[in-house]
MARTORMI-53942 format. One line per field, with one value per residue (C-alpha): residue in one letter; x, y, z. Coordinates in nm, 2 decimals, m for minus. Each point is the difference from the previous one (the first is absolute). Example, Ala and Ser with C-alpha at 12.3 -4.5 7.8 and 13.67 -1.06 7.14 Angstrom:
residues 2
koldren <- c(A; S)
c1 <- c(1.23; 0.14)
c2 <- c(m0.45; 0.34)
c3 <- c(0.78; m0.07)
//
This chain:
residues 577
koldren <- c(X; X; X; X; X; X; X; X; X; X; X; X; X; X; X; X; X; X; X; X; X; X; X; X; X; X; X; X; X; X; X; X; X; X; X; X; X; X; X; X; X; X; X; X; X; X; X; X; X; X; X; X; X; X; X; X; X; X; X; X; X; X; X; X; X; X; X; X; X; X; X; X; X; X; X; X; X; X; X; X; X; X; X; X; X; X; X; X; X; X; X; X; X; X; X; X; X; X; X; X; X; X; X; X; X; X; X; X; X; X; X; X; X; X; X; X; X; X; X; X; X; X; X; X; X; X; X; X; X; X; X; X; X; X; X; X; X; X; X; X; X; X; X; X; X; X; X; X; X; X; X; X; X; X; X; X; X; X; X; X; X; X; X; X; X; X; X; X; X; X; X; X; X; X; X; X; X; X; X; X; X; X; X; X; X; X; X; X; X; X; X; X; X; X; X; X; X; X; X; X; X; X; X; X; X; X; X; X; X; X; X; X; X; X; X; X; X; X; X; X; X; X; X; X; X; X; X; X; X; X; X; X; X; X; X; X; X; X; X; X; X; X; X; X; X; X; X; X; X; X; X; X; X; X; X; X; X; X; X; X; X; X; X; X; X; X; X; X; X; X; X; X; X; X; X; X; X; X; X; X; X; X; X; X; X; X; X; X; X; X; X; X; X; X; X; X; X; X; X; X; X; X; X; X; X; X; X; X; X; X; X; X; X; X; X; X; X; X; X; X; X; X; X; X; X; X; X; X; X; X; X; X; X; X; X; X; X; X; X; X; X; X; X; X; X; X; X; X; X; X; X; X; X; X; X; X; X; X; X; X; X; X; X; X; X; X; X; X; X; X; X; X; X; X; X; X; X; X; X; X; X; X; X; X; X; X; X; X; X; X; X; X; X; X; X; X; X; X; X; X; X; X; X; X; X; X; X; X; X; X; X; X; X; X; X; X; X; X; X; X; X; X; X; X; X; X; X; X; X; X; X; X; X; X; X; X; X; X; X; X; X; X; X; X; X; X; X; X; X; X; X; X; X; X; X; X; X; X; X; X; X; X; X; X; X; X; X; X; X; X; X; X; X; X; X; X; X; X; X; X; X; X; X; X; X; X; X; X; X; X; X; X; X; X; X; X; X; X; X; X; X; X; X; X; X; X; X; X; X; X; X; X; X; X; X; X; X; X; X; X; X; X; X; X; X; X; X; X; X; X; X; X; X; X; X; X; X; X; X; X; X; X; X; X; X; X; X; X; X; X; X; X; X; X; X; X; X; X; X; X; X; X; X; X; X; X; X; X; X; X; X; X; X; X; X; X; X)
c1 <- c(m1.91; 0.30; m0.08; 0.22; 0.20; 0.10; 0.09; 0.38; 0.08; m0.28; 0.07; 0.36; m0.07; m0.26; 0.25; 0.27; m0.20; m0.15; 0.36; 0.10; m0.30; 0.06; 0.37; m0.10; m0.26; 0.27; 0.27; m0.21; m0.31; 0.22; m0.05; m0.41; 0.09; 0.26; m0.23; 0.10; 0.30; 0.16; 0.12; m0.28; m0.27; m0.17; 0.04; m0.23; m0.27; m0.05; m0.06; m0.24; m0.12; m0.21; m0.20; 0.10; m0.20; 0.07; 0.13; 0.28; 0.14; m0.09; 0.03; 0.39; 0.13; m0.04; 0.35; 0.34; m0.09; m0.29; m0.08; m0.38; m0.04; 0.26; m0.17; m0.35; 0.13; 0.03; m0.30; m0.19; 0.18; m0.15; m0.35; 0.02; 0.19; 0.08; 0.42; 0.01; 0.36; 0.00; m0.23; 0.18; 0.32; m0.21; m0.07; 0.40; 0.04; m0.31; 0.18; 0.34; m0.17; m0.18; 0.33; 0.19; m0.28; 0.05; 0.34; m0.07; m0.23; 0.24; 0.29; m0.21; m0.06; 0.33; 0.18; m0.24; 0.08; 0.37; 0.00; 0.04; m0.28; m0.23; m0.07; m0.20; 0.33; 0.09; 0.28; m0.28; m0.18; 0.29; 0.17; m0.32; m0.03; 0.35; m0.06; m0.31; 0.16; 0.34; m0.27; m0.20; 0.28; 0.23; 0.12; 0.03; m0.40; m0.07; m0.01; m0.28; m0.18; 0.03; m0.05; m0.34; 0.15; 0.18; m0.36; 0.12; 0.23; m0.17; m0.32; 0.17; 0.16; m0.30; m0.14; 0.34; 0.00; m0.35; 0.08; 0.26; m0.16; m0.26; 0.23; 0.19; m0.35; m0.08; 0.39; m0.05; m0.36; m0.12; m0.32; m0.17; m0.13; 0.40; 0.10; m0.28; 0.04; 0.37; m0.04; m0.24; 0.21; 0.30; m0.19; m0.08; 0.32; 0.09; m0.29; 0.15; 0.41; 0.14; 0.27; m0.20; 0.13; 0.28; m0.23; m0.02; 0.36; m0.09; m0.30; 0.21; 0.31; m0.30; m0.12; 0.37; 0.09; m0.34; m0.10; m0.35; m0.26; 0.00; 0.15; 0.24; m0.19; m0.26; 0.28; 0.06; m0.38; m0.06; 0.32; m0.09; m0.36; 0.21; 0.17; m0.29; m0.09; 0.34; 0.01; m0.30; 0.14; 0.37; m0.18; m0.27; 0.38; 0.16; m0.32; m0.02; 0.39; m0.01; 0.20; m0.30; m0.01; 0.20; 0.06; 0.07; 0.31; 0.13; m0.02; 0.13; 0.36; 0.15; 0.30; 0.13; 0.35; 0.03; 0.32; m0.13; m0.33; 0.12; 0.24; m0.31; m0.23; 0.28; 0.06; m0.35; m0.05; 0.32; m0.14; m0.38; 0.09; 0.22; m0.24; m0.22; 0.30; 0.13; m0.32; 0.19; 0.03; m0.34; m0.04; m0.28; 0.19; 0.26; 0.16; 0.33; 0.09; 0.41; 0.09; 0.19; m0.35; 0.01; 0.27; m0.25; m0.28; 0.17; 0.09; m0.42; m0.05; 0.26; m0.08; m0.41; 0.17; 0.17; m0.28; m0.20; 0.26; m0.11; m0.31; m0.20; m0.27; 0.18; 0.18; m0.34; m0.14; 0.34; 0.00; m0.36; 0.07; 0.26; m0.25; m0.24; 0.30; 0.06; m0.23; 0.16; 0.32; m0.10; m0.12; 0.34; 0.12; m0.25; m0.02; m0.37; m0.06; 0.06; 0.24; 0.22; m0.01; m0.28; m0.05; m0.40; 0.08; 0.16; m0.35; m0.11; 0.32; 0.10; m0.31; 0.18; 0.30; m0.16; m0.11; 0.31; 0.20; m0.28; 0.05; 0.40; m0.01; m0.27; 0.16; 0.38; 0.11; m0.23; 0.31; 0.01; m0.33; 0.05; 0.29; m0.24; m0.27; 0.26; 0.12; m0.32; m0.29; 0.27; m0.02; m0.40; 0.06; 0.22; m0.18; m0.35; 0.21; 0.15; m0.33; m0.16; 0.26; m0.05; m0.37; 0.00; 0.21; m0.20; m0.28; 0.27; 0.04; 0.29; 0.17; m0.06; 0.06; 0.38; 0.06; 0.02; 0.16; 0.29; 0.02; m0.04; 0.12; 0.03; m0.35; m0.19; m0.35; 0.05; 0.04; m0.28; m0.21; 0.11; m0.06; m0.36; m0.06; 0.22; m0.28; m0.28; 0.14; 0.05; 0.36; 0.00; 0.43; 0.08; m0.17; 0.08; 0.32; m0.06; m0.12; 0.27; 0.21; m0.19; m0.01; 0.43; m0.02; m0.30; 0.11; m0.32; m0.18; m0.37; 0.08; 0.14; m0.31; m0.19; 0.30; m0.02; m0.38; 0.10; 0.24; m0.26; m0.23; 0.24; 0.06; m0.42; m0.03; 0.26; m0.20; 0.25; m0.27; 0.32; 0.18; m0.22; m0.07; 0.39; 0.04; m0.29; 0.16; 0.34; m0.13; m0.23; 0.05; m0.38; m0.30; m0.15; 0.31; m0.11; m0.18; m0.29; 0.14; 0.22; m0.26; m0.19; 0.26; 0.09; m0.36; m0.04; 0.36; m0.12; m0.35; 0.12; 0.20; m0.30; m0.17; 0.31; m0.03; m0.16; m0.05; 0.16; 0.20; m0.25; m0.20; 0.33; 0.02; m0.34; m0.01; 0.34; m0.22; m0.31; 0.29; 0.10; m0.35; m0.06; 0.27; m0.04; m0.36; 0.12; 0.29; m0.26; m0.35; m0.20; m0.28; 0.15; 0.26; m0.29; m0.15; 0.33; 0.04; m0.34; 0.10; 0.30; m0.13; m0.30; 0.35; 0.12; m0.36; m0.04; m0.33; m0.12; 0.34; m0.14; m0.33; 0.09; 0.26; m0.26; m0.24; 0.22; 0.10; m0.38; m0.05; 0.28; 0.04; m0.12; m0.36; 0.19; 0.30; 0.08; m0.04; m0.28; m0.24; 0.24; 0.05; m0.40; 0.01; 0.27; m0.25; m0.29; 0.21; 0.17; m0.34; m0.17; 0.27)
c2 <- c(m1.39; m0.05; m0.16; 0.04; m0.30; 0.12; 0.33; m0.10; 0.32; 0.01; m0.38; 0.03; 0.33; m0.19; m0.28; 0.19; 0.18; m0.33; m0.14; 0.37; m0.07; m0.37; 0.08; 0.29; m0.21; m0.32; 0.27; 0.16; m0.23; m0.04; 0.37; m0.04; m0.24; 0.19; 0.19; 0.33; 0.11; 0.13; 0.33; 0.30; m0.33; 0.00; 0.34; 0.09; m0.34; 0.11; 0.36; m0.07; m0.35; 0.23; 0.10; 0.43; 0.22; 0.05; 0.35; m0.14; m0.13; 0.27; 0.34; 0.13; 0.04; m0.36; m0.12; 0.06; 0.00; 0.09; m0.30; m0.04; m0.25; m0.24; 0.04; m0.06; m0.34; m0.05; 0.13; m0.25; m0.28; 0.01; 0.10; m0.29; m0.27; 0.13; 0.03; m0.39; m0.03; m0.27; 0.23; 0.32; m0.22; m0.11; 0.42; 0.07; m0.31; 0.08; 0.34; m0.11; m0.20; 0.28; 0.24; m0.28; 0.00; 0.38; m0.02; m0.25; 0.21; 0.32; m0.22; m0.07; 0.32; 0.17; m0.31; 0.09; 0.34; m0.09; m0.27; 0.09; m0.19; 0.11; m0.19; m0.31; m0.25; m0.25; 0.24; 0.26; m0.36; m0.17; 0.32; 0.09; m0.36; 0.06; 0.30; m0.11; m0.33; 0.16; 0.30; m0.32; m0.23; 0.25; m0.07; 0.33; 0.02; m0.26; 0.23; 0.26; m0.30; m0.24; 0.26; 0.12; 0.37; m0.01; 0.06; 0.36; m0.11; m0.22; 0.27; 0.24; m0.15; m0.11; 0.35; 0.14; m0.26; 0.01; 0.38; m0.07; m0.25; 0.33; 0.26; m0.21; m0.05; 0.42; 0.04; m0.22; 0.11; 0.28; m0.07; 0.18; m0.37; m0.09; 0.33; 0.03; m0.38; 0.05; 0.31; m0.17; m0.27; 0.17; 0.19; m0.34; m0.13; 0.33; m0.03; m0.38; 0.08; 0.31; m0.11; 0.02; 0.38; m0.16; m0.17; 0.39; m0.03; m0.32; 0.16; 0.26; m0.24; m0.14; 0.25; 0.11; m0.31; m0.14; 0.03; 0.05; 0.26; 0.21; 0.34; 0.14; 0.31; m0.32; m0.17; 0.34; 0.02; m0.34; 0.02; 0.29; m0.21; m0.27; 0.24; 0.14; m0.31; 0.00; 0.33; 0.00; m0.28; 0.17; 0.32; m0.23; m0.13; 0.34; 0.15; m0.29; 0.01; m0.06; m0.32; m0.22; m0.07; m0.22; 0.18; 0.34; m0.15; m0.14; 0.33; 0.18; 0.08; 0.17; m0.17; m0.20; 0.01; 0.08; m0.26; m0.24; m0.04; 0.00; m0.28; m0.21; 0.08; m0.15; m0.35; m0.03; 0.04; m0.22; m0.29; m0.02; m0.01; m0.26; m0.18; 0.00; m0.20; m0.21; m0.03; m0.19; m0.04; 0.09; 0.24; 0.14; 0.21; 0.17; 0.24; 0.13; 0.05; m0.01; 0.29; m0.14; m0.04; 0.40; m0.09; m0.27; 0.25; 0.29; m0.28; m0.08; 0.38; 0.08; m0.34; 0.09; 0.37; m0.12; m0.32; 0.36; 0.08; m0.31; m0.19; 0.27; m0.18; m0.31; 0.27; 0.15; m0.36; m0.02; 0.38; m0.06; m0.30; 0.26; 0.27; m0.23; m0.08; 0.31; 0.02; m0.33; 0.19; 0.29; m0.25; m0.11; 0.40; 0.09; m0.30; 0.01; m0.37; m0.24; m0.16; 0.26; m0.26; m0.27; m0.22; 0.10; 0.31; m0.18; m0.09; 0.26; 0.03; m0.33; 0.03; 0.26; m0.15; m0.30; 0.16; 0.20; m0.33; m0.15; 0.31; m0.05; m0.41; 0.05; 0.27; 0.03; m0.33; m0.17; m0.21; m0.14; m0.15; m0.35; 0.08; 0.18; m0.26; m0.21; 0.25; 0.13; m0.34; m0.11; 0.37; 0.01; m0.38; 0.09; 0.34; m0.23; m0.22; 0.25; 0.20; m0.30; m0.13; 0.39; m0.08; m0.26; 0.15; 0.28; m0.26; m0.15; 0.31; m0.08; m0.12; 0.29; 0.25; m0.26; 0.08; 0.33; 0.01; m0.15; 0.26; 0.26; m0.10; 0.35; 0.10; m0.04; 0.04; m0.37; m0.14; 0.15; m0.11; m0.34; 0.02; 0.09; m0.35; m0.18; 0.13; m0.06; m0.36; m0.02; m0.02; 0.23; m0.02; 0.01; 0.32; 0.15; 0.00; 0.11; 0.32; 0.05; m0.02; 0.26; 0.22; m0.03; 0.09; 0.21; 0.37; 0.12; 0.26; m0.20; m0.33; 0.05; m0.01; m0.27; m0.22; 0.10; m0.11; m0.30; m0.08; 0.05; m0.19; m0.32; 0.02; 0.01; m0.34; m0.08; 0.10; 0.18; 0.27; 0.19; m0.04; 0.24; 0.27; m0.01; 0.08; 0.24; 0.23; m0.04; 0.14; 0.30; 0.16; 0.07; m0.15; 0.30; m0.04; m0.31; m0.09; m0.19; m0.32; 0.01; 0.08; m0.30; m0.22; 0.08; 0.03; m0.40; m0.13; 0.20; m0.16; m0.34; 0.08; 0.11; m0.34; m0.12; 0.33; 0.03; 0.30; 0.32; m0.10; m0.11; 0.33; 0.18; m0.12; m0.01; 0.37; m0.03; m0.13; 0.24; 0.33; m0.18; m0.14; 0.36; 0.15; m0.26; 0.09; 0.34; m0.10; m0.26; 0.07; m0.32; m0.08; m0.31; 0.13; 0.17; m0.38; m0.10; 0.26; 0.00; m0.42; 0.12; 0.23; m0.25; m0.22; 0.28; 0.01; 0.40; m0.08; 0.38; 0.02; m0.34; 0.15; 0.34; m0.17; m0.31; 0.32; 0.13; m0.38; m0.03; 0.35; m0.02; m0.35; m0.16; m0.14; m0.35; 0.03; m0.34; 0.19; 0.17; m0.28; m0.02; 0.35; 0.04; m0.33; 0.23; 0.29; m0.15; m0.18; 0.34; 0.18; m0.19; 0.02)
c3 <- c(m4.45; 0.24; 0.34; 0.27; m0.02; m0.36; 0.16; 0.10; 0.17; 0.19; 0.14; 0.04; 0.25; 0.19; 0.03; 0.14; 0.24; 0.12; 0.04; 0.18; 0.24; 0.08; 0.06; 0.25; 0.17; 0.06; 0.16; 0.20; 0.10; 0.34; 0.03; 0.08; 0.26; 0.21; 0.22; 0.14; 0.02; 0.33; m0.13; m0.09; m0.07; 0.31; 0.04; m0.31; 0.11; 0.34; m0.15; m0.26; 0.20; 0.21; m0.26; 0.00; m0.16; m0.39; 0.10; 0.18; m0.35; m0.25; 0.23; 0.03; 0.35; 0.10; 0.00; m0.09; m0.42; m0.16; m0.22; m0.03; m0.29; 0.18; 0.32; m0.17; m0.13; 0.40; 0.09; m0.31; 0.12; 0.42; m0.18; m0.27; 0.18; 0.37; m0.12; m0.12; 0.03; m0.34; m0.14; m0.04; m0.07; m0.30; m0.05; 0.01; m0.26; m0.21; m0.05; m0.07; m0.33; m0.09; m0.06; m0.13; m0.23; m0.05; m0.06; m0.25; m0.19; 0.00; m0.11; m0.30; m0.09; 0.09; m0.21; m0.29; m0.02; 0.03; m0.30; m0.34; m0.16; 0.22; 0.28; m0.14; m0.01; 0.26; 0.16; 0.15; 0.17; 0.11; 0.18; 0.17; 0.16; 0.06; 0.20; 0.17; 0.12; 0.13; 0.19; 0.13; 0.10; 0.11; 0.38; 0.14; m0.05; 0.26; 0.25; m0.14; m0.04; 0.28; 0.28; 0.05; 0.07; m0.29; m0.18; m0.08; m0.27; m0.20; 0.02; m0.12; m0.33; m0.08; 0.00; m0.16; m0.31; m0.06; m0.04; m0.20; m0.26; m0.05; 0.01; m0.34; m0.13; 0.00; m0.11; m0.27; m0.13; 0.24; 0.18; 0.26; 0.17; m0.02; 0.16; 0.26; 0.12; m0.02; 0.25; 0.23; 0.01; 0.10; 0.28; 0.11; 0.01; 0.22; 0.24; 0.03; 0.04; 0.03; m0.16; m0.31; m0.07; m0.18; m0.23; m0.17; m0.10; m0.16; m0.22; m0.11; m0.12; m0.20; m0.17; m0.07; m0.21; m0.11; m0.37; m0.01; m0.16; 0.30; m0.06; 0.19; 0.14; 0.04; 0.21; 0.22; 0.06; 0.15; 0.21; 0.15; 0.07; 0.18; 0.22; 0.14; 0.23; 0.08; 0.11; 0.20; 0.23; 0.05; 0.13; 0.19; 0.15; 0.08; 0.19; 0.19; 0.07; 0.39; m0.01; m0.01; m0.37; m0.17; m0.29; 0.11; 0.19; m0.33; m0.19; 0.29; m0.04; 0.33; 0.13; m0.31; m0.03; m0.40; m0.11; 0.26; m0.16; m0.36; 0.10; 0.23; m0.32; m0.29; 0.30; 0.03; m0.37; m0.11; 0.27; m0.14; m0.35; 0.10; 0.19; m0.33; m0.20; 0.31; 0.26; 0.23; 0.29; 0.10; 0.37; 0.15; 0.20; m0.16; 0.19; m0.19; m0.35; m0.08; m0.11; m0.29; m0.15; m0.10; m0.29; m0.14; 0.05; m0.21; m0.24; m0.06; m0.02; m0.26; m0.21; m0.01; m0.06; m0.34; m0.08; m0.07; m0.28; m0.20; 0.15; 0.12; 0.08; 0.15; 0.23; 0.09; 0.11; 0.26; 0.06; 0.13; 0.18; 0.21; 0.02; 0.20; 0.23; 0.11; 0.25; 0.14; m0.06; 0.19; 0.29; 0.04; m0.01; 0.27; 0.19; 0.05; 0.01; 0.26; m0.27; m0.23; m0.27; m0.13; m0.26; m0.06; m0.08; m0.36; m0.04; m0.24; m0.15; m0.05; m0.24; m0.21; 0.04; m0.17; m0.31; m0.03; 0.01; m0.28; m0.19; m0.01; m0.06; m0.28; m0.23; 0.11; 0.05; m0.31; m0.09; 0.31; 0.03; 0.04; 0.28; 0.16; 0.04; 0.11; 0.29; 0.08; 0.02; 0.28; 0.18; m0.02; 0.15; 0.29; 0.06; 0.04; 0.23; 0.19; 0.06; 0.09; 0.26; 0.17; 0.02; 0.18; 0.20; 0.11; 0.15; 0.22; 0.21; 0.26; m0.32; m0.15; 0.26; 0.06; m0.41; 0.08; 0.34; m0.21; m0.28; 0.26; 0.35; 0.15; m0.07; 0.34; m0.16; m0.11; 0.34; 0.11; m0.33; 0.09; 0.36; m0.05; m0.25; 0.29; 0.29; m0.27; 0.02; 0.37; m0.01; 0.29; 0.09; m0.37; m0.02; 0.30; m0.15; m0.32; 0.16; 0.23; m0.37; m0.12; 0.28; m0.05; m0.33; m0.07; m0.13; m0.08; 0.27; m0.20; 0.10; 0.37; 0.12; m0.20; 0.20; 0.32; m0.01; m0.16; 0.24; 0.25; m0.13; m0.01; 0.38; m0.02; m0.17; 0.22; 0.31; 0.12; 0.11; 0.21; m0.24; m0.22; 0.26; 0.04; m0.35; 0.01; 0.25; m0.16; m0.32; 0.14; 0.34; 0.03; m0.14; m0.21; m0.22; m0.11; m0.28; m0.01; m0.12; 0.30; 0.26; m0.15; 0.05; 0.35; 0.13; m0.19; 0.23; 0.32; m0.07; m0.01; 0.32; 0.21; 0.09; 0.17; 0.22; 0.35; 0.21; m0.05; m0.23; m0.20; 0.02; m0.06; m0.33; m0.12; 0.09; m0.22; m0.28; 0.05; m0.14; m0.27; m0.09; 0.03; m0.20; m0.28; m0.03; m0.07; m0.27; m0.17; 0.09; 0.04; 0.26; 0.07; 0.19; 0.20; 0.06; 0.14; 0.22; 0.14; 0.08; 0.16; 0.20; 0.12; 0.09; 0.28; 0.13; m0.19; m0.08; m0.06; m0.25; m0.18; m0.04; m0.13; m0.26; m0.12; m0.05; m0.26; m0.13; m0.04; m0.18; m0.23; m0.13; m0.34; 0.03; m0.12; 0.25; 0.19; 0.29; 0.03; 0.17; 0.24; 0.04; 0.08; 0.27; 0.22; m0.07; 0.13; 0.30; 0.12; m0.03; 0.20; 0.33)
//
């Protein structure tokens, strides 16, 4: 009998995937201690940090995309570990090894299929660690991983190679446990992404070039199985069409200028499949693509066009590699991001990528071997440098935000990403002029806003308490145009502003702070805001006002509310007079 230490294939797999897994965990262990990030991270903890109701993250109509498995992981990790920033850095990691695992595993079996003997020699091993370490290592996958918003990505390839490795498995010897996990996998992946529609294409590439006992009317059937989910969710998208969802602004196709977007589709196309061969440099915020890029991206369409002719399932490894970059592609058509252009968007197909570029080392260039381990062991070495270096970055975040600033100057968002660390650290001029950058530069109607109440919040910390009503009435000509955040923030400068008062004066402006204590209660309902008043209005000596608003402070508030002893101590006093 054959233990497992006489079972050489066996050992060498678990070897490699043990060095794949060590090699992931020294690039990105500095990822688990970067904390959050200050783009979409704190949005999504102070969300889920409050502990919503399940509904919130499986029911549609809850925010811009419907994406309930992503926003379950979100929901878990408040209910497991109250959104430990280390710990869902550990998540984004943990995921990362499991589809470098995945590509692994399908490497092995599509290099099997593609050698002559087989599958069983060393070419079928060697390629697969070949494509799982250039997936792992690859730079342009920091990102996806690193950030804690960037969860979607990594989610969603797991979900889209798991159904992959099942879908081969039915292809190869059909199985209705292969077929239906291969389905419900898929689903998965589109209740996680919607980008996940392209994954479709990618089935039916497969079951175009695969050799495998299923039939071809076989082949039709299931196909037609995949499409359903798929279906279901693009007319989920078009009833829904009001602008709020995500998705039904990408199909949408009103106001496209037809030779425009071919030539922004072929530039985005011709710059990410660059980026997979030559990662660097690395941006977070790309803004603009050359438009030279179009003749490189023609170039990769035509090439995977004739790869067909003689590898056809080489050229259905890179042909699906650019079918899940479509959606990115159509991002930078439609311009529905904050950024036209990203490197995590390669996540999924840098995986495909990978076991194209496997398939093509392994069988084509067979003569070549030993100049290939000489090129490519130094390539896997830089790639795990390179990747590491951008991790670390990302925990320094003025570093980070300063890497960027210098790729993309123009880009306002930046400055006011970097003014927000700056006021985090209580470099209160620095940041003040950050925003004013930002404020210069910003071209985006979204982020005007966001950096007038950052601005205002500067002169706050500043305690220049004028300085923020000034702003205030600059920005809105009454207060009911205001939104809440801004009503908060001049009735906290007035506030500070009211002990140095006497007299009229003084009365003036607390009756000042009583309407907009009033009119943020109605823009963000919270008893507190009652409470306050009710103190306010004991200040003036309106002691009938005071008790009628800590009457509905009392009535309204949380049993736990810090207020709420209070609130019953002005009771009792203003009862008894």
């Amino acid at each position: 009998m054959r233990s497992w230490r006489d079972n050489t294939p066996a050992r060498h797999a678990q070897l490699a995937v043990l060095l794949l897994f060590s090699a992931i965990l020294a690039v990105y262990y500095p990822a688990m201690l970067s904390g959050i990030h200050m783009v979409d991270d704190p949005g999504i903890v102070s969300l889920y940090g409050t502990s919503p109701r399940l509904s919130l993250a499986l029911l549609p109509g809850q925010g811009y995309y419907y994406r309930p498995i992503l926003e379950l992981t979100f929901w878990l990790d408040n209910f497991f570990w109250s959104m430990e920033p280390r710990v869902m850095h550990l998540e984004n990691v943990l995921l990362h090894c499991a589809n470098s695992l995945l590509v692994f595993l399908l490497g092995r079996k599509v290099l099997d299929q593609g050698s002559p003997s087989g599958g069983e020699g060393r070419g079928p091993f060697w390629g697969a660690l070949l494509a799982a370490s250039f997936f792992a290592l690859h730079p342009v996958n920091v990102e996806a991983v690193a950030w804690l918003a960037g969860r979607s990505d990594p989610l969603l390839s797991l979900f889209v190679l798991s159904a992959c490795w099942f879908w081969l498995n039915w292809l190869t010897q059909p199985s209705w446990r292969d077929l239906v996990a291969a389905l419900l996998l898929f689903s998965a992946a589109l209740l996680t992404k919607e980008t996940a529609l392209a994954a479709g294409g990618v089935a039916a590439l497969l079951a175009l070039v695969w050799r495998g006992g299923a039939t071809v009317r076989q082949r039709a059937g299931a196909l037609g199985l995949v499409a359903v989910p798929a279906l279901v969710l693009v007319i989920f998208a078009l009833a829904i069409r009001s602008g709020t969802s995500g998705l039904s602004r990408f199909i949408a196709t009103g106001g496209l200028d037809a030779g425009k977007a071919v030539g922004d589709a072929l530039a985005a196309c011709g710059f990410y499949f660059k980026k997979l061969v030559l990662p660097l440099p690395l941006n977070f915020a790309i803004t603009a693509v050359d438009p030279c890029y179009a003749v490189a991206g023609a170039v990769v369409v035509a090439a995977i066009s004739l790869l067909f002719l003689r590898r056809r399932l080489t050229a259905a490894l890179f042909a699906s590699a650019l079918l899940v970059l479509l959606p990115a592609v159509l991002v930078a058509v439609r311009q529905v991001a904050w950024t036209p252009i990203a490197e995590r968007y390669l996540y999924l197909p840098s995986a495909f990528f990978a076991l194209g570029i496997a398939s093509l080392a392994t069988e084509r260039l067979k003569p070549l071997r030993t100049v290939l381990v000489a090129v490519l062991v130094p390539l896997l070495l830089f790639f795990a440098v390179a990747s590491l270096q951008r991790t670390l970055l990302w925990r320094d975040k003025i570093a980070f935000c300063q890497d960027a600033i210098s790729k993309s100057p123009g880009f306002g968002t930046l400055y006011n990403d970097l003014g927000v660390v700056l006021l985090q650290q209580k470099r209160f001029d620095q940041a003040a002029k950050a925003f004013a950058i930002a404020d210069r530069l910003n071209q985006r109607e979204s982020m005007r806003m966001l950096i007038k109440a950052n601005l205002m919040s500067v002169a706050f910390t500043q305690e220049d308490y004028l300085g923020v009503r000034r702003q205030f009435f600059r920005l809105f000509k009454e207060k009911k145009e205001a939104g809440a955040e801004f009503l908060e923030l001049l009735q906290r400068a007035d506030g500070r502003r009211l002990p140095a008062l006497h007299g009229a004066v003084k009365v003036a402006l607390a009756r000042d702070i009583l309407e907009t204590l009033d009119l943020l209660n109605q823009k963000r309902y919270d008893p507190y805001w009652l409470y306050r008043s009710g103190q306010l209005s004991l200040e003036i000596g309106d002691k009938a006002r005071a008790l009628d608003y800590f009457n509905r402070a009392y009535r309204a508030a949380p049993p736990d509310a810090h207020y709420v002893k209070s609130t019953e101590l002005y009771l009792r006093k203003l009862r008894k007079q």
